[in-house]
N, C-alpha and C positions, 0 to 999 in steps of 0.2 A: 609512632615507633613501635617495634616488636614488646614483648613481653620478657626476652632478654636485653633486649637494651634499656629498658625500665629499671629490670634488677641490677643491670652492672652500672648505670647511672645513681639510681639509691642507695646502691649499696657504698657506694663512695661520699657522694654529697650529703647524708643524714648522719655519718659518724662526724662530717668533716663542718655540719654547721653544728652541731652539739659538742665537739674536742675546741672550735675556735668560740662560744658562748662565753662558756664553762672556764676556761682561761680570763677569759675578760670576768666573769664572775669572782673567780679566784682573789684576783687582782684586786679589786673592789673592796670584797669582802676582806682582803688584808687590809687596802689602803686608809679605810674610813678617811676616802676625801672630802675634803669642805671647802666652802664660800673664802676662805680667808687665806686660800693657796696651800693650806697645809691640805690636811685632810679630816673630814666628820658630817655627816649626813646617814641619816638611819638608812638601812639598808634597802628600803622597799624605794623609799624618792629617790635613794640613789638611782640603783637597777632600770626607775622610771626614766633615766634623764642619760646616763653613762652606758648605758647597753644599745642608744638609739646607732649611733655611726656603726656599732657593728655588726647589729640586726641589717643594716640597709646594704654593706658589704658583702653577708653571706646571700641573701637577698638575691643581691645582683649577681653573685657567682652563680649560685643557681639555677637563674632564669638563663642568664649566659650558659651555660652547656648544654641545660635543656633545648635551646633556640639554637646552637651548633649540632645537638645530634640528631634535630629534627630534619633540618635542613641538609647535613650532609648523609648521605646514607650508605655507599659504597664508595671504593675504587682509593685511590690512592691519597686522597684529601680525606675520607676517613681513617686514613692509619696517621696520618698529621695529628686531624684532632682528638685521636685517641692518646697520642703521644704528649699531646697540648695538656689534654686534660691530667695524665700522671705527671706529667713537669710541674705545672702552676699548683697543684694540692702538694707535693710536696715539698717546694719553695715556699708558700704561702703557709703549709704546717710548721719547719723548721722557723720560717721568720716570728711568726707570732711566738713560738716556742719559746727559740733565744731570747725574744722582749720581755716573755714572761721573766724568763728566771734574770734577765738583767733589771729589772724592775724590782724583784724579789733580791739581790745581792745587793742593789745599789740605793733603793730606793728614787728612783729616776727614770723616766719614758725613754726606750731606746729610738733613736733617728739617726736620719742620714747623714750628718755629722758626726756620730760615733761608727757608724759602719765605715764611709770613704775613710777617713784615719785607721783605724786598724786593721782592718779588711788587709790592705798588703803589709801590714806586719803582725799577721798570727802567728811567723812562727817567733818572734819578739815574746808576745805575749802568752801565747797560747801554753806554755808551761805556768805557769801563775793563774791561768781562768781554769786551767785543767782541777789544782790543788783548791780551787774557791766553791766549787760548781757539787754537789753531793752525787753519788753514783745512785740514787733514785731518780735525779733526773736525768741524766743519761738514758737510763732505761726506758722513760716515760716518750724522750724523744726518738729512741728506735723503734721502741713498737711502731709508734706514728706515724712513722715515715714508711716502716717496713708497710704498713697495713694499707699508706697511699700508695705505693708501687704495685705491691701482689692481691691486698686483699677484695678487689671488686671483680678480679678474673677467679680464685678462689671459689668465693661464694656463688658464684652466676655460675661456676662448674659443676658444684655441689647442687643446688636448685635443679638445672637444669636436669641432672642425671633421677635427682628425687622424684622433679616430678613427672619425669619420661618425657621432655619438651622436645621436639627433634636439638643434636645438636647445632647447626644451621638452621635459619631460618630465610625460606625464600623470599626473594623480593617481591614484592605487588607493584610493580612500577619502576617508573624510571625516577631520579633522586628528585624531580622537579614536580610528582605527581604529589607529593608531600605540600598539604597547605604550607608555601611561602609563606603567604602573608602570618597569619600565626606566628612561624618562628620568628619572622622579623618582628612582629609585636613585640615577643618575649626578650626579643636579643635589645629592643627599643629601653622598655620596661626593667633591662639590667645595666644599661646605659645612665639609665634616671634614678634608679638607688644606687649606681657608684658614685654621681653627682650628689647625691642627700649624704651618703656616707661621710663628704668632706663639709659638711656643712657642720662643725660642732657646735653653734648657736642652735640647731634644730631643738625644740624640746614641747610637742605638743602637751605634755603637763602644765609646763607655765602657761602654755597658751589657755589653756582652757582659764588657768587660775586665772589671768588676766582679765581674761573674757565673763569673768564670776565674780571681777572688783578685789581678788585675792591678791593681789600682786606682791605683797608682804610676804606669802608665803612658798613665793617661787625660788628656785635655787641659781641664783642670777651668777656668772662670770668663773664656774667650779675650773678646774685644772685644765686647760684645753686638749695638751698632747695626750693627757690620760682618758680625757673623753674619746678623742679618735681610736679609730682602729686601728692595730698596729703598724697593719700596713699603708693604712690610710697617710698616719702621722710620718712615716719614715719618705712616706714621696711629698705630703707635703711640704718637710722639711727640705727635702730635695730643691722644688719650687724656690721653695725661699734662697736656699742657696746660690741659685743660680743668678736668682736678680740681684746680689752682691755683684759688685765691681770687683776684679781680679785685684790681688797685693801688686805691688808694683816694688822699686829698686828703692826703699827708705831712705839710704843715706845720700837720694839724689834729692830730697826737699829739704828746706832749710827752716822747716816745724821749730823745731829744736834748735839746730844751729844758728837761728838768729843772731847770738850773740858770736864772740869769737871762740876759736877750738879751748879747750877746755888742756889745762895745765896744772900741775901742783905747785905751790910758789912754798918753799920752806921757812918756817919762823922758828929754829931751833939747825942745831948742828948734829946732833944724834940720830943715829937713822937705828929706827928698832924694828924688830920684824912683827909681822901677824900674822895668825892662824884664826880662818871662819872654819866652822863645824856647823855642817846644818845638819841636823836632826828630822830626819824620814818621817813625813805622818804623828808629828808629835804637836800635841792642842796643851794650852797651858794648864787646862783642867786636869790635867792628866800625870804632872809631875811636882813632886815635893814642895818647891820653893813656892808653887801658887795657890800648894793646896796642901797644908801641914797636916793633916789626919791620911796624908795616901801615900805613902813609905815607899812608892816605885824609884824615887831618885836620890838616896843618900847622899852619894858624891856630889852631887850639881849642889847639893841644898847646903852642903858645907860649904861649898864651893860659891855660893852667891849671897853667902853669909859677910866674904872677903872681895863681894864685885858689885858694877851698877847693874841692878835688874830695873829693866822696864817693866812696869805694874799692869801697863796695859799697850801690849805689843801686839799688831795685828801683820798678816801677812797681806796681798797685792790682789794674787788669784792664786786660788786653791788647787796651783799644779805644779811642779816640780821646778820643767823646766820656766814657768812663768815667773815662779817664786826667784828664780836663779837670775833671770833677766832685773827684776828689782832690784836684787841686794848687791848683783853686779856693778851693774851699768847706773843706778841711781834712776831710770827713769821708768815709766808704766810699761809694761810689756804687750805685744801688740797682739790683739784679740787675733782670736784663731781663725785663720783662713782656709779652707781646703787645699786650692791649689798649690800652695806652696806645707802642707801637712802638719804637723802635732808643733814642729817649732822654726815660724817660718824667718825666725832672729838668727835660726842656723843657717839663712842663705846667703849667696855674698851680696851684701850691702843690707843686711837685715835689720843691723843696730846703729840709727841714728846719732850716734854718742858715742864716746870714748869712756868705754871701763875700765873699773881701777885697776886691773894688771896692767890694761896697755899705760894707764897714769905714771902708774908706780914704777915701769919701766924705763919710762923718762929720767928718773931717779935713780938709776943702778941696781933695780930690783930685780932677783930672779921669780919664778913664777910657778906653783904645780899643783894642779888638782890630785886629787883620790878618788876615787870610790870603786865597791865592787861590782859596780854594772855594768854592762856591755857599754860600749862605747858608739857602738850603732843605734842601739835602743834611743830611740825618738828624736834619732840624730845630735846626741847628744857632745859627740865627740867635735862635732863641725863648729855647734854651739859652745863649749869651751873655749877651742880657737879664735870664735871671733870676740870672746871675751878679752883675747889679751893673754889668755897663759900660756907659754912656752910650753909645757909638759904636761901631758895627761898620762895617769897610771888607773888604768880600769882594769876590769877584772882579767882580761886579753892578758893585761904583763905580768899577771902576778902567778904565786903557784898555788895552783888547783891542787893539787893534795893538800898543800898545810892548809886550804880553806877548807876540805872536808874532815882535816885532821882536828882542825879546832872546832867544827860544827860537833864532832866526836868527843869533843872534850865539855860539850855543855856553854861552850861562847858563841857569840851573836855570828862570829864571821867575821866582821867586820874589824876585826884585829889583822884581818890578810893585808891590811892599809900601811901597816906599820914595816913592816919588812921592806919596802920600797923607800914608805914614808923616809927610813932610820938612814937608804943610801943616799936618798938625793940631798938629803936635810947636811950628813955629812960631809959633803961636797958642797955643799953652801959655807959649812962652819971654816972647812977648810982653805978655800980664798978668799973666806970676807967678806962673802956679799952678803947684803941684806933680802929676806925674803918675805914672800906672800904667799901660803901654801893653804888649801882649801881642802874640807873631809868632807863625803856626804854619806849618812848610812844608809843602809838597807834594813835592817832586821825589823824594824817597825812599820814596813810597807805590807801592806794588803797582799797576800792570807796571813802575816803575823805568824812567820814561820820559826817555830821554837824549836829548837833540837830536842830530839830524845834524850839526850843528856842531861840536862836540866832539870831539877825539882822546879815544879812549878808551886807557886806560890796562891793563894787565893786571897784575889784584893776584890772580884767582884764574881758574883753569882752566873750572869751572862757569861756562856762559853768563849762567845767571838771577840766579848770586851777585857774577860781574863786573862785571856792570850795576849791580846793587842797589850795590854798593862805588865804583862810580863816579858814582852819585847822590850819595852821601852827601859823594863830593870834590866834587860840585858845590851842595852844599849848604854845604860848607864854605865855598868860594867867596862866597857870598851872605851865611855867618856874618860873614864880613870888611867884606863892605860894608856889613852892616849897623852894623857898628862904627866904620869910618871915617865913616859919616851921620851918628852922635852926636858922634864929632870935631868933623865939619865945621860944624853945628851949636852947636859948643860946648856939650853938654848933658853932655860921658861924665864930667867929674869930678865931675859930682852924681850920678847915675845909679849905683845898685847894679843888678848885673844874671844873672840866674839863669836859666842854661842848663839842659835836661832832657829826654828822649825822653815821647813820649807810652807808648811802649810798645817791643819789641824787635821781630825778626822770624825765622823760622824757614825753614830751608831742607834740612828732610829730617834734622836730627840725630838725630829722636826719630821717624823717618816724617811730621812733619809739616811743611806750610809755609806760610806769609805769618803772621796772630795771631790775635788773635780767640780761640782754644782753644789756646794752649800754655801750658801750668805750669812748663816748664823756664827753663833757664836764658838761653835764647836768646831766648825771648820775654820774660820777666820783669824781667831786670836792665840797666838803662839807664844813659848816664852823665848825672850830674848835676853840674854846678859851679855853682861862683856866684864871680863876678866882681865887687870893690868895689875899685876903685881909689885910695881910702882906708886900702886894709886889705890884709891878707893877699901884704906886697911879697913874700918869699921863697916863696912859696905854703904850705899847709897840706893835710894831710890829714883826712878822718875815716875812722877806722878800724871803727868801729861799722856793725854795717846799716841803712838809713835809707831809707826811701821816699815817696812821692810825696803822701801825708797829713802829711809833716813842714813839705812846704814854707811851708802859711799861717804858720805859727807862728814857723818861718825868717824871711820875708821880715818879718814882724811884728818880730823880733828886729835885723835887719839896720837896719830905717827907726827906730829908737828907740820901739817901742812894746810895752807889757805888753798881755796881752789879761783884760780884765776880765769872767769869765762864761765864758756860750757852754761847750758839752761837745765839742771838737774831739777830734780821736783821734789826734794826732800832736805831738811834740815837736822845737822849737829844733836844727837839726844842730849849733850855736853851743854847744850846751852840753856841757861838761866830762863829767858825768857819765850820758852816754851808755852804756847797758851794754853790751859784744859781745856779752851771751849773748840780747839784745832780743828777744823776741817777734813777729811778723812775721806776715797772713797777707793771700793774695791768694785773687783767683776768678777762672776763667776768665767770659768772655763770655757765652757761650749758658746758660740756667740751666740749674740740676742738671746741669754737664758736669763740673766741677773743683773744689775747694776747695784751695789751698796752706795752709801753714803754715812761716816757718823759725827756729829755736830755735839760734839760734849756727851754726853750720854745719852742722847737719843739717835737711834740707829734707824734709817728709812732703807726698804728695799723694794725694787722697782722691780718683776716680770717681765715689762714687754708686752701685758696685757693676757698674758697666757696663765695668769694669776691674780688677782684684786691686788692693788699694794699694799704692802706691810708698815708699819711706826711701831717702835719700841723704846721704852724708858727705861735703859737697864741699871740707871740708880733704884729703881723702881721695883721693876722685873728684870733683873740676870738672867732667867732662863728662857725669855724671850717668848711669854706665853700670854700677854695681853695683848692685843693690838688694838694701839690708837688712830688708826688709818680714819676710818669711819668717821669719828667724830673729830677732826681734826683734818677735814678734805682742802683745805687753803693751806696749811702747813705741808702737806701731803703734793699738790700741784706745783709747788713751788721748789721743793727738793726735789721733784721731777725733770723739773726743767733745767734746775743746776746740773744734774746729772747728766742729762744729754746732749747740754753744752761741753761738758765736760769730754763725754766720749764720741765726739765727733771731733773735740782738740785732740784725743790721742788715736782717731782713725786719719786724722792729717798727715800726724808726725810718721806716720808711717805706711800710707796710701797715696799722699800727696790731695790734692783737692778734689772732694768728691762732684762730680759731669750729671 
């Protein structure tokens, strides 16, 4: 090659292997990952063992251009590969870019099960990733991008003219006089470090240790998607996707419906209404009643002074609409499939079971959700309906000024509920019927958007945990009015009413943050009350652990009604003979990430092998910072194997039988 194709080839490939190192360093030197799935390894064995896949990436980019621009030299297949070459640097710059910083937000390797899902709904999201994302990086990713586009024509013009080079450079030959075989070498040679690149067992350190009788001191089984390179991981994830079996039509297997369709059979003459309020991104940690020194929840904490709290409430999977499918429908919500997107219970025949609105229905009940979110967002709207409720009121019906008039006033927003809430409740009171009417907030979802209105309070030092802690006071806030509305209304002494998070949220205890993919304790365990003003004057407890598949059977138990049939997966918190040593298991979000499980207080969490497994004793440990995996590998194998008997029962109920 010429002397200007040298410099417009280095001049691109030597920013573009030291911007994608230096990221993967970055990355590292935040995450201090380690052997025990979290993260910790000094940083020199790290860099030894976690830099290998993406040394072998740029590697092979490399040799690949070099071995195309040798090989092509003129004519209209080099303005291809010149065009190849600015395509792939700045797709490959932007991708690793975005991994950075969603790694750096989330605490979590970005793959192609978070791209195919949001991908066609950025404009959903992309106001929310906009307000999370700081305007330094922004900047960081346009230079980048700008400098793959223009900056290697730039420089080779500058050079060129510096150092009087002709601008053209004549040919010596025809495109074939150029050593073939070489470029093919090279192009061979970038073929075999894209193959090493996906090899994340690769680690010639341990080998050597191995080969030295060191083997104690090698770093066996570290985080795997974080060992790849990003681009590596997001098509291996890909791979893995594809050799899943497609979802199929749920309510055409009889997983579930074994027994006969599912009915309420009444043991009382009184028909009283309920109200659920799930509470947005809120961890039990996090508010008054489970935590008496942290003053975010005044109201609740009066308030479940005079109710049943569950002591230890855990939610299903740490996602919104997963959480919703639980506390619904009563049964496990089905792992997340691509093809059918973020909630594939939103399609028709998605939900195996009859949920309590459609129950309650059977009964004379009317039916209406709230909340202020789009109704599109993650198909959410489809997903109510097939719950059973007659009326959804999203943010679509309500008025958008009094939402921005009350964000104006220093309230959560989530007061724009009650204006609707106040008509249709009306027209309930007015012919008599008994109802089921459901809140979900927003103002404690990720970015923990607080109005300028508001004093903020300082309950923790952390800017992102301060905020989030002051959502949830202002969530609380709305909890009140939403209680004074049934007051004022005259409805709360019929009205049983049952408080619950959709899911927790995470801020760095485990390296990780926001949900979606946490198994610990910060993600998983939410608080739950239930409020019956009939009942429970002095308040009560349950001591037992109980989650968010109890609730159908609960609120069933609460309104006077047995449930006749139907194969639900959760039991009455009402009932006496509740066991502490209960069996429990949860999953995280994205599939094949997590499996839980917890057996009286000791909680095991399963990888998939993309992490060592975890054991915890949280009579022991609560913060979930010893792990007895190790020394405990037959306790360890055996809640493994409960665990994936288990979710291969709930890839049944709603796959049909895996071919």
């Amino acid at each position: 090659m010429s002397r200007r194709d040298w410099v417009y080839l280095l001049s691109l490939l030597i920013p573009f292997v030291v911007y994608n190192l230096l990221l993967k360093a970055l990355v590292l030197s935040s995450r201090n990952v380690d052997t025990t799935g979290g993260f910790t390894v000094s940083t020199t064995r790290l860099l030894a063992y976690a830099m290998w896949s993406d040394v072998f990436f740029v590697l092979g980019y490399v040799l690949l251009w070099i071995g195309l621009f040798a090989i092509v030299r003129t004519g209209a297949l080099r303005w291809g590969v010149l065009v190849l070459f600015h395509a792939t640097a700045i797709l490959v710059v932007a991708l690793k870019t975005i991994a950075y910083q969603y790694i750096q937000v989330t605490g979590t390797t970005l793959d192609y099960t978070i791209i195919a899902l949001w991908l066609p709904r950025a404009d959903e999201i992309g106001p929310m990733l906009v307000q999370g994302i700081s305007s330094s990086a922004w900047v960081i990713l346009l230079v980048a991008l700008s400098y793959a586009a223009l900056g290697p024509w730039l420089i080779t013009r500058f050079i060129v003219r510096w150092r009087g080079w002709p601008s053209t450079t004549p040919s010596t030959g025809s495109p074939m006089s150029t050593p073939v075989f070489s470029s093919f070498v090279l192009c061979l040679l970038a073929f075999g470090f894209g193959l090493l690149s996906l090899q994340e067992g690769f680690n010639p350190y341990d080998e050597y240790l191995r080969l030295t009788g060191q083997e104690s001191e090698a770093i066996l089984h570290i985080h795997r998607p974080l060992v790849r390179d990003p681009v590596v991981n997001v098509a291996v994830s890909a791979a893995e996707e594809l050799r899943r079996g497609a979802s199929q039509d749920a309510a055409s297997y009889a997983t579930v419906a074994d027994s006969p369709p599912a009915s309420l059979v009444p043991t009382g003459s009184e028909q009283r209404n309920v109200v659920m309020v799930f509470l947005e991104s809120t961890r039990s940690q996090s508010v008054t009643p489970y935590v008496q020194s942290l003053a975010t929840t005044p109201f609740l904490n009066e308030l479940a002074k005079n109710s049943l709290l569950a002591e230890r409430a855990y939610g299903s999977v740490p996602f919104t609409s997963k959480a919703n499918v639980a506390v619904n429908c009563g049964i496990f919500p089905n792992p997340v499939q691509i093809s059918y997107g973020l909630a594939p219970e939103a399609g028709p025949g998605g939900i195996p079971a009859r949920c309590l609105p459609d129950l309650l229905k059977d009964q004379g009940y009317a039916s209406a959700y709230f909340t202020t979110s789009e109704k599109d967002f993650e198909d959410f709207g489809d997903l109510v309906a097939n719950f059973g409720y007659e009326e959804l009121h999203s943010y679509e019906t309500m008025d958008k000024q009094e939402y921005v008039n009350l964000r104006g006033m220093g309230l959560s927003g989530d007061e724009a509920m009650l204006k609707p809430s106040e008509e249709w409740l009306t027209k309930q009171k007015e012919s008599g019927t008994p109802f089921m009417a459901t809140y979900l907030t927003a103002v404690t979802h990720y970015p923990y958007m607080v109005p300028e209105g508001y004093e903020q309070e300082r309950f923790a030092e952390d800017e992102d945990l301060n905020r989030y802690l002051n959502s949830i006071r202002l969530q609380d806030i709305f909890l009140e009015s939403l209680f004074d509305h049934y007051k004022d209304l005259d409805l709360y002494d019929d009205t049983v009413f049952v408080i619950l998070a959709d899911h927790g949220e995470g801020f760095g205890e485990h390296g990780i943050y926001t949900h979606g993919n946490i198994p610990y304790e910060e993600g998983l365990k939410i608080p739950m009350i239930v409020h019956d003003p009939q009942r429970f004057e002095n308040g009560e407890r349950v001591e037992a652990p109980v989650n968010q598949l109890d609730t159908l059977p609960t609120i069933a138990d609460l309104l006077g009604y047995e449930i006749d049939g139907g194969a639900y997966q959760g039991s009455s918190i009402l009932s006496p003979q509740l066991p502490e040593d209960r069996s429990l298991k949860f999953s995280c979000w994205a599939a094949e990430e997590c499996l839980v499980s917890l057996q009286g207080t000791e909680k095991y969490i399963y990888f998939y092998d993309n992490r060592p497994d975890q054991l915890f004793d949280l009579s022991e440990d609560p913060l979930e910072q010893n792990d007895l995996a190790a020394e405990r590998q037959e306790d360890v194998e055996e809640r493994r194997n409960e665990l994936l008997e288990w979710r291969s029962r709930i890839d049944a109920t709603y796959r049909g039988p895996q071919r």
